[in-house]
VEXFI-812594 format. One record per residue (C-alpha): residue number from 1; z, y, x. Coordinates in nm, 3 decimals, always signed. Each point is the difference from the previous one (the first is absolute). Layout:
   num        pz        py        px
   NUM         Z         Y         X
...
***
This chain:
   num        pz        py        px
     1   +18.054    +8.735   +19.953
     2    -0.080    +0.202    +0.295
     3    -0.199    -0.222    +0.278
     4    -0.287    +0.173    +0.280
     5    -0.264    -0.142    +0.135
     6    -0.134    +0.102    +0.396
     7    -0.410    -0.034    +0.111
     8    -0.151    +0.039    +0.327
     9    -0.368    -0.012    +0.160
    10    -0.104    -0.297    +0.189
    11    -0.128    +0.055    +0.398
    12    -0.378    +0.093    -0.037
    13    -0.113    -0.188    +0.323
    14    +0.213    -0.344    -0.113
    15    -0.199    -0.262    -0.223
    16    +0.244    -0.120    -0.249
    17    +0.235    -0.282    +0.130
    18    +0.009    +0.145    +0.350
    19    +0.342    +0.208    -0.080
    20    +0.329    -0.074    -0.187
    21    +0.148    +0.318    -0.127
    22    +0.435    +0.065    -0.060
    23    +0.108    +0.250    -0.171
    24    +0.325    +0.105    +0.144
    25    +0.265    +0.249    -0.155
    26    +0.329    +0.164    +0.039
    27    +0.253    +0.174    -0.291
    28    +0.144    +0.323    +0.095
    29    +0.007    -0.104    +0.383
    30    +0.082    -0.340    -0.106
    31    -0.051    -0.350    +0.201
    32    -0.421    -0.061    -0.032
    33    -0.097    -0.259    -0.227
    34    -0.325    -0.185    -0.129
    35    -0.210    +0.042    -0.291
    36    +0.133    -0.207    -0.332
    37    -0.315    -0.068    -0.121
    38    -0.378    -0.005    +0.137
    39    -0.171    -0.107    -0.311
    40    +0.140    +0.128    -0.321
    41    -0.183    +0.328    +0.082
    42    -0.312    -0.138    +0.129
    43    -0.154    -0.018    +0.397
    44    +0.089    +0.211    +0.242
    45    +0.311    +0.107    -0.194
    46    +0.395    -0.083    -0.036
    47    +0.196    +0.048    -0.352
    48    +0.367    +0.108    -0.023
    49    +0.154    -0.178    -0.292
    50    +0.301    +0.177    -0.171
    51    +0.231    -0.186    +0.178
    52    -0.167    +0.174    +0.355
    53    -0.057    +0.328    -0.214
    54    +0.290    +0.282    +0.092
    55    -0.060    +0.331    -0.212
    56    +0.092    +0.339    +0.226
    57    -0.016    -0.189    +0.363
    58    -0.239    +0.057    +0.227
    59    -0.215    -0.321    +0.157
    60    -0.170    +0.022    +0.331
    61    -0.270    -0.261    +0.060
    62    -0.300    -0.096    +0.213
    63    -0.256    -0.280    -0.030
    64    -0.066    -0.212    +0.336
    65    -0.331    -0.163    +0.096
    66    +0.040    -0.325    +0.171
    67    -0.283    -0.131    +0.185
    68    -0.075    -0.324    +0.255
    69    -0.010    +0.290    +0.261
    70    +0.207    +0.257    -0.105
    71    +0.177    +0.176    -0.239
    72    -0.123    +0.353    -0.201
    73    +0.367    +0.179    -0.177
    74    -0.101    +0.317    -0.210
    75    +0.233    +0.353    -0.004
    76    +0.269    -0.028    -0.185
    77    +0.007    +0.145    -0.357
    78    +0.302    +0.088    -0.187
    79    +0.040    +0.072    -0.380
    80    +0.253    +0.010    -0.301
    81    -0.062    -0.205    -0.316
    82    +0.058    +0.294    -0.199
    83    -0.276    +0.116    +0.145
    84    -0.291    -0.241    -0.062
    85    +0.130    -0.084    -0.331
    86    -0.339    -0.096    -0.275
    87    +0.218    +0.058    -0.320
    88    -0.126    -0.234    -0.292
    89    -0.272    +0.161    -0.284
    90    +0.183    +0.166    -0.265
    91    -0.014    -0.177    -0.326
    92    +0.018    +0.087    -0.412
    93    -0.212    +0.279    +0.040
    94    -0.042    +0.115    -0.356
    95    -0.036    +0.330    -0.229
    96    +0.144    +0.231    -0.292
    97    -0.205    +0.266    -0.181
    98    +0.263    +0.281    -0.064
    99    -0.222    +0.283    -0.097
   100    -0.312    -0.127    -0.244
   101    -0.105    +0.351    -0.162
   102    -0.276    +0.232    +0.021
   103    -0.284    -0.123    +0.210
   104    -0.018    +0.398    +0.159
   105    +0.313    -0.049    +0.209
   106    -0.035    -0.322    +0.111
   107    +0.220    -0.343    -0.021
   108    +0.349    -0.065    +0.193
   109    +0.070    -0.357    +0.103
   110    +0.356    -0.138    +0.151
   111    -0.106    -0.298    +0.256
   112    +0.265    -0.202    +0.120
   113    +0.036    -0.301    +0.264
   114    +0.221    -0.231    +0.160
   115    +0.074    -0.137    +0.370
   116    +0.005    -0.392    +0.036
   117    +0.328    -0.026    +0.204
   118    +0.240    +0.208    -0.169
   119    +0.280    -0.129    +0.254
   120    -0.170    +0.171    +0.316
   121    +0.059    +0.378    -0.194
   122    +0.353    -0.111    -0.122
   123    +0.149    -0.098    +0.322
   124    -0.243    +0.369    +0.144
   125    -0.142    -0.204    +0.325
   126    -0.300    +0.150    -0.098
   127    -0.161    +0.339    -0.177
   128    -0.312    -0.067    -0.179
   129    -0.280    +0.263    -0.056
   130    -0.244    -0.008    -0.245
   131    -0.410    +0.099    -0.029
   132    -0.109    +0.015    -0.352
   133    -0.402    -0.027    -0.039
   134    -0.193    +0.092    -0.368
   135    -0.392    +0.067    -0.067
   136    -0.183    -0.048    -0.330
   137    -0.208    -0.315    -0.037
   138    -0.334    +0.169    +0.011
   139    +0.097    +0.156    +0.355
   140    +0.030    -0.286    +0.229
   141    +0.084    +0.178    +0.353
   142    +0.174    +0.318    -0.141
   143    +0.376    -0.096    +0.018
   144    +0.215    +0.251    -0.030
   145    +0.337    -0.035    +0.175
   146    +0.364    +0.068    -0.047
   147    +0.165    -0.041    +0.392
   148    +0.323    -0.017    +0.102
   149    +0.178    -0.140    -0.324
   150    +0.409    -0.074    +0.044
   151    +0.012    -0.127    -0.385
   152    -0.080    -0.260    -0.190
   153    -0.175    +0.196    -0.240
   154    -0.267    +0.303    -0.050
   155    -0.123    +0.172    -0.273
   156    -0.336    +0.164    -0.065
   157    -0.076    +0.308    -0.156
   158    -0.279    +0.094    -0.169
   159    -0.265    -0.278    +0.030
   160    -0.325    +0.017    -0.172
   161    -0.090    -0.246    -0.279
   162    -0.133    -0.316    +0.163
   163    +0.088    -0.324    +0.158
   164    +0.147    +0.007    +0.378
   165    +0.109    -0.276    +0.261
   166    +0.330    +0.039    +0.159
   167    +0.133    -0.189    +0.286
   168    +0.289    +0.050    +0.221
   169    +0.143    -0.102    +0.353
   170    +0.325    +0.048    +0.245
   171    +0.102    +0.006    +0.336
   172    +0.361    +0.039    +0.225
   173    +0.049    +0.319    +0.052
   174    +0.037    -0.062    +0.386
   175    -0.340    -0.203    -0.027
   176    -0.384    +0.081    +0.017
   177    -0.088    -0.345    -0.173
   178    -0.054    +0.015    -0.312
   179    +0.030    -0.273    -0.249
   180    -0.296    -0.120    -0.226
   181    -0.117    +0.163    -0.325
   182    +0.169    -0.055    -0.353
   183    -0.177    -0.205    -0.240
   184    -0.244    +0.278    -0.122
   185    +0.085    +0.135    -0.377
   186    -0.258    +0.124    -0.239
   187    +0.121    +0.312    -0.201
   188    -0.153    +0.158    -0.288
   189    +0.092    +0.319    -0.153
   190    -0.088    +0.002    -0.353
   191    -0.209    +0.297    -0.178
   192    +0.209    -0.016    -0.329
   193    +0.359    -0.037    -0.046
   194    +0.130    -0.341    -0.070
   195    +0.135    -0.080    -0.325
   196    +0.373    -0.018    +0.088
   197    +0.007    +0.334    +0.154
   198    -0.208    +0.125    -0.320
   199    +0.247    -0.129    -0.215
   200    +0.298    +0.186    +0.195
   201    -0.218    +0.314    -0.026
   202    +0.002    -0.052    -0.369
   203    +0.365    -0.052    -0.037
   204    +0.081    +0.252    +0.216
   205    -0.250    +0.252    -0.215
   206    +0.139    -0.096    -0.272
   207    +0.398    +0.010    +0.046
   208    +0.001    +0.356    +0.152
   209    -0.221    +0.073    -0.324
   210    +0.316    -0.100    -0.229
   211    +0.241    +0.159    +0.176
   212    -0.189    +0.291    -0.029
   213    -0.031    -0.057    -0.400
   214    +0.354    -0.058    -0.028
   215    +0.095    +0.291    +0.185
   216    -0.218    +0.240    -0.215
   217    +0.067    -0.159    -0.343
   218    +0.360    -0.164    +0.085
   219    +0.199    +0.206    +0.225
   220    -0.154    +0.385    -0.018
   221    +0.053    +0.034    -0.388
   222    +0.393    -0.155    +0.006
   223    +0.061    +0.176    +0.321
   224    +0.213    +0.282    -0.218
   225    +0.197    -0.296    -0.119
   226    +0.035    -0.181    +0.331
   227    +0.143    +0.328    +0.130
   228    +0.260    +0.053    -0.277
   229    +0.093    -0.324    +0.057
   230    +0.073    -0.002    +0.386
   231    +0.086    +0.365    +0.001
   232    +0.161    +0.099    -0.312
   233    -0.005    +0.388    -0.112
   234    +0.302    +0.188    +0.069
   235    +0.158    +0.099    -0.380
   236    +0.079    +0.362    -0.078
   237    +0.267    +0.161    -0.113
   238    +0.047    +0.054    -0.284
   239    +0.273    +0.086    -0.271
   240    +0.028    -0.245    -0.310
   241    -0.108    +0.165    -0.306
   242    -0.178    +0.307    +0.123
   243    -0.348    -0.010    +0.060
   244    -0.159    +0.075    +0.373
   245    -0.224    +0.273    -0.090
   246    +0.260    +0.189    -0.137
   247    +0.139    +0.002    +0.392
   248    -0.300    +0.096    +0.084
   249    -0.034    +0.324    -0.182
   250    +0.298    +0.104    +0.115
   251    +0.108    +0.165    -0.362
   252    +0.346    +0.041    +0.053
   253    +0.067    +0.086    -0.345
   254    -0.150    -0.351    -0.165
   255    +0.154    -0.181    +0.265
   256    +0.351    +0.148    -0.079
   257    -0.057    -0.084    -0.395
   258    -0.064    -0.390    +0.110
   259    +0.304    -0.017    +0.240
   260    +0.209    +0.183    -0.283
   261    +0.026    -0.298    -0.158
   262    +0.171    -0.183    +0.306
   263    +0.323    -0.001    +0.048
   264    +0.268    +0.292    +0.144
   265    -0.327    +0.243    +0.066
   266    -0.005    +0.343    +0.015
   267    -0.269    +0.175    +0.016
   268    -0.008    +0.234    +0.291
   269    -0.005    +0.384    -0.072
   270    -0.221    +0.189    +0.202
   271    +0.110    +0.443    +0.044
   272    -0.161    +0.251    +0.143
   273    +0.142    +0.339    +0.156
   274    -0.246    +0.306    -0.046
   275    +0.109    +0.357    +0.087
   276    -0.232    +0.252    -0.143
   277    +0.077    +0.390    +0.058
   278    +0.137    +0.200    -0.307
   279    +0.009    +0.363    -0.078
   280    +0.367    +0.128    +0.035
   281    -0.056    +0.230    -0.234
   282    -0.065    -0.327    -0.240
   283    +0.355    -0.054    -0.001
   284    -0.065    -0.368    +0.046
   285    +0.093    -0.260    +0.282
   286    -0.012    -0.358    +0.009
   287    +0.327    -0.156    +0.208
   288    +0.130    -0.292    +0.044
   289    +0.298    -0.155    -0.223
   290    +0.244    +0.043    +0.223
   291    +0.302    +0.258    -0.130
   292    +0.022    +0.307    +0.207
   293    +0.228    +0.312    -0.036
   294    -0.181    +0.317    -0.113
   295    +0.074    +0.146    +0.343
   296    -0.175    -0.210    +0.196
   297    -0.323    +0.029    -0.270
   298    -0.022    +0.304    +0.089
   299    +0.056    -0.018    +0.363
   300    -0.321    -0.234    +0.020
   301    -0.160    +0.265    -0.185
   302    +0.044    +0.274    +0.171
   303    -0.090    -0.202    +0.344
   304    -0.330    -0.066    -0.151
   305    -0.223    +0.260    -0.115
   306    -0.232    -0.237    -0.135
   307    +0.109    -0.189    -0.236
   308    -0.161    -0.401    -0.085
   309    -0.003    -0.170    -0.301
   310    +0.091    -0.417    +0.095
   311    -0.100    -0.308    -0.234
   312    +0.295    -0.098    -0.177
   313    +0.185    -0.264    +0.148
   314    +0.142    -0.301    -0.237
   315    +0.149    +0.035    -0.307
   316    +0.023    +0.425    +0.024
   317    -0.129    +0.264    -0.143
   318    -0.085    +0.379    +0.163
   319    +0.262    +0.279    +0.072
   320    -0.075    +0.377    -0.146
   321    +0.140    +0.291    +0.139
   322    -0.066    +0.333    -0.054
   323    -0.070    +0.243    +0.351
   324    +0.132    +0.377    -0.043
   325    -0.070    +0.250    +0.247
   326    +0.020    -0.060    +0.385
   327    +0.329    +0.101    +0.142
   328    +0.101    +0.319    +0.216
   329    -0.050    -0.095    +0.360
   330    -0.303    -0.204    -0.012
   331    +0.221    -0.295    -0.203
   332    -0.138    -0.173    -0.315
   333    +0.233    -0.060    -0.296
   334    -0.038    -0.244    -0.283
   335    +0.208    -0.077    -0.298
   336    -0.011    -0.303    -0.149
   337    -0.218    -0.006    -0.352
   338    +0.048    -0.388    -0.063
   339    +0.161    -0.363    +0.045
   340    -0.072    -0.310    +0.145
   341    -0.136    -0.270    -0.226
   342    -0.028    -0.364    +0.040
   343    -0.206    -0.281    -0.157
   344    -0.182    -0.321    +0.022
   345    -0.362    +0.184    +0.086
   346    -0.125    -0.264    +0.324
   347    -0.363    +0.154    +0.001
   348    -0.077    +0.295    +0.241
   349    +0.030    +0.372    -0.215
   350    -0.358    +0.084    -0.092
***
């Protein structure tokens, strides 16, 4: 409920009962009216109910003297409610340890209070701000202060063991007045931890303790298992009935005896084509089993003075023929000393 109340000094050289004093105002340049009420508020005063109370207008007033023999009117003085608002005490001041550990670094403590007219911050006619006060017990003048608060709550860091006193108070933001103190809270920081948050240390201690357990007993020693199960091994390949090692080796003559036995395979045959230079005067040259006439023998032979001796190709033998003396003119002539003889021989001629 928002109300105001108005005071004035009496005349110095009056005795009381001499003078009769109006109050006289005006709303935003409104028509001048009198004082509601000279005695809620006390002597020498006037009180503005709610119903005469207008939040964000300006009122212009002065106070008249009126005397047998004349009358005494002071300036006039012009304000805004917002202005000379006292806000109410804040109330439900009260505390939360969150931090209880190690005496060394000290204590935190959440403080939280409320305002008495929640309605007036709703509806934002007015901004509170807030002045938190603490000291310990033992050190009655030594407050130590937390200005210019726009929350409801504060925490403290790192306070010493020991008991303290906490109070708390609020003004309008467009207002020097502030309102009266909080009911005054005694807080104690404890020196050992309290039993609750013991026991969540334990629990705590003791669950990351069996998960570590579990992990180095459970899960490290079936971890090949877990992994063959989510990621299977990729299978070789592999023939049925011959063994992977003998792949391995690579002995081509094993592996041909095991895939002898399978069906429609032939070994493969494997020939080699070696010329080595002969004598011609060995009579001997290793040819190919192709048929040729004796003419054109001997035209190879007299073409090349140096005669080869060739591995013999598949299933033949070696030619023999028999060299005579070189022919007039720089010519060689041959005549023919043997056949041409075929057989199964698949091996290169030794």
């Amino acid at each position: 409920m928002e109300h105001f109340n108005c005071w004035w000094r009496p005349l110095g050289n009056l005795t009381e009962g001499e003078a009769t004093y109006v109050l006289t105002y005006s709303i935003e340049k409104g028509p001048k009216q009198e004082c509601p009420d000279y005695r809620t508020a006390g002597p020498n005063s006037c009180h503005f109910d709610s119903s005469h109370t207008t939040v964000w207008n300006v009122y212009c007033m002065n106070v008249t003297a009126v005397t047998a023999t004349q009358n005494y009117t002071s300036q006039q003085h012009c304000l805004d409610v917002a202005d000379i608002v006292e806000t109410e005490a804040p109330v439900n001041l009260t505390y939360e340890l969150s931090d209880v550990g190690g005496d060394e670094t000290g204590h935190n403590a959440l403080l939280t209070w409320k305002y008495p007219e929640p309605g007036d911050l709703q509806y934002g006619w007015i901004t509170l701000v807030y002045e938190l006060q603490y000291r310990r017990v033992t050190e009655a003048e030594n407050w130590k202060v937390k200005p210019s608060l726009w929350e409801t709550h504060l925490e403290l860091l790192s306070l010493p063991v020991g008991d303290y006193v906490v109070r708390v108070r609020c003004r309008s933001k467009n207002s020097q007045l502030w309102s009266k103190w909080s009911s005054a809270v005694l807080m104690s920081i404890p020196s050992r931890p309290s039993a609750g948050k013991l026991l969540v240390q334990v629990l705590v201690a003791g669950l990351g303790i069996g998960t570590v357990l579990v992990i180095t007993f459970g899960i490290i020693p079936q971890s090949k298992r877990i992994k063959d199960y989510f990621l299977p091994p990729i299978p070789k390949p592999r023939i049925i009935g011959i063994n992977p090692l003998l792949l391995k080796k690579g002995n081509l003559d094993e592996i041909n005896i095991h895939l002898s036995s399978f069906h429609n395979y032939r070994p493969p045959s494997y020939t080699e084509e070696v010329w080595e230079p002969v004598n011609a005067e060995s009579g001997r040259l290793m040819a190919p089993c192709n048929l040729e006439p004796a003419g054109a023998s001997q035209e190879f032979l007299a073409q090349s003075p140096t005669s080869y001796q060739q591995s013999v190709s598949p299933h033949c033998f070696t030619l023999s023929v028999t060299a005579e003396s070189p022919v007039a003119g720089g010519g060689g002539g041959f005549v023919p000393g043997g056949g041409v003889y075929c057989a199964g021989a698949a091996g290169p001629s030794r």
